[in-house]
N, C-alpha and C positions, 0 to 999 in steps of 0.2 A: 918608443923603443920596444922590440918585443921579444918576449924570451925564448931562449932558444927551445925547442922543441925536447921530449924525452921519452925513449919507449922502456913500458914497463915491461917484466918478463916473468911469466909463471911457469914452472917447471918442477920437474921431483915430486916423482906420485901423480903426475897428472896422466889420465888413463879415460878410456870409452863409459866409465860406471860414474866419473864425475867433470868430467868437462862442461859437462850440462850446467851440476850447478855456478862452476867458475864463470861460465859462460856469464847467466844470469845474476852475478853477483855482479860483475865487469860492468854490465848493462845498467843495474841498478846507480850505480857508483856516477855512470856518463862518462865512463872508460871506453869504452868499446873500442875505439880509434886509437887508441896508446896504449892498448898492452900483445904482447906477443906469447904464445902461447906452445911451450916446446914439451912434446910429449913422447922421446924416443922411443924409452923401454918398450911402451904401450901401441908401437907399431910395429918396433924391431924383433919384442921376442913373442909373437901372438905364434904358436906354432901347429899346423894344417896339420889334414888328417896322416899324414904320414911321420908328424912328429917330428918337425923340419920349424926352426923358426921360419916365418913366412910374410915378409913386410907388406906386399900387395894384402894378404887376407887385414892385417894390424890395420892398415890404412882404409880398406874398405869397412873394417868394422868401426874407424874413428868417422869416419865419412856418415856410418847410416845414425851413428851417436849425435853427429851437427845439424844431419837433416832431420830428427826428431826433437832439437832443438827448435829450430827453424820453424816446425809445423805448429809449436806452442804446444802440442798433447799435453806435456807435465810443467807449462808455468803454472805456477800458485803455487803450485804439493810442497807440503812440509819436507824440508830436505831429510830427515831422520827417515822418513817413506821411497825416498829419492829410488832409491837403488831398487826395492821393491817394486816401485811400479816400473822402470824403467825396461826391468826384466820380462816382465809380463807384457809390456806393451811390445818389446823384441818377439818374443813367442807370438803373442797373435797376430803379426803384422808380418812374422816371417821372417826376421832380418836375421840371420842367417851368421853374417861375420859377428853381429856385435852379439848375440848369444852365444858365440863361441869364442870370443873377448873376453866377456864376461863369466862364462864356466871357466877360463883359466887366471882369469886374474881375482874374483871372490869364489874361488871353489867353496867358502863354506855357506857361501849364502844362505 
């Protein structure tokens, strides 16, 4: 007999500056497959240079947050460093939405 199936769901506060580490947490656990991962705020109110919330920019800047997941740049890094280096690797690589994700969602960085 086998049990039925269950998906987890993370949400609230989930944004471009830490998806990374949920990501990597999920992974660790041998979640990856059972959790879903709902991140509105963090695409819905990213708002373009005209000061307009802007969901395509939220979403492309959660998109270059996955693919720098993806690429492994920051497994390992002490999550306390997370967001610092995350930053700096956005700057020298250029990404564009998710340092402007992140100037508005940790302005005091």
């Amino acid at each position: 007999r086998t049990q039925p199936s269950a998906m987890i769901a993370r949400a609230g506060g989930l944004d471009q500056g830490n998806i990374i580490l949920n990501l990597q947490d999920v992974e660790k656990r041998g979640l990856s497959e059972h959790v879903l991962f709902l991140s509105g705020s963090a695409i819905n109110s990213i708002k373009n240079q005209a000061g307009r919330p802007d969901p395509r920019l939220g979403a492309e800047a959660m998109q270059e947050a996955l693919d720098v997941h993806r690429s492994g740049a920051l497994a390992g890094g002490p999550a306390a460093d997370h967001l610092r280096a995350l930053w700096a690797l956005a700057e020298r690589d250029g990404r564009r939405a998710l340092l402007e994700a992140l100037r508005q969602r940790y302005p005091e960085r």
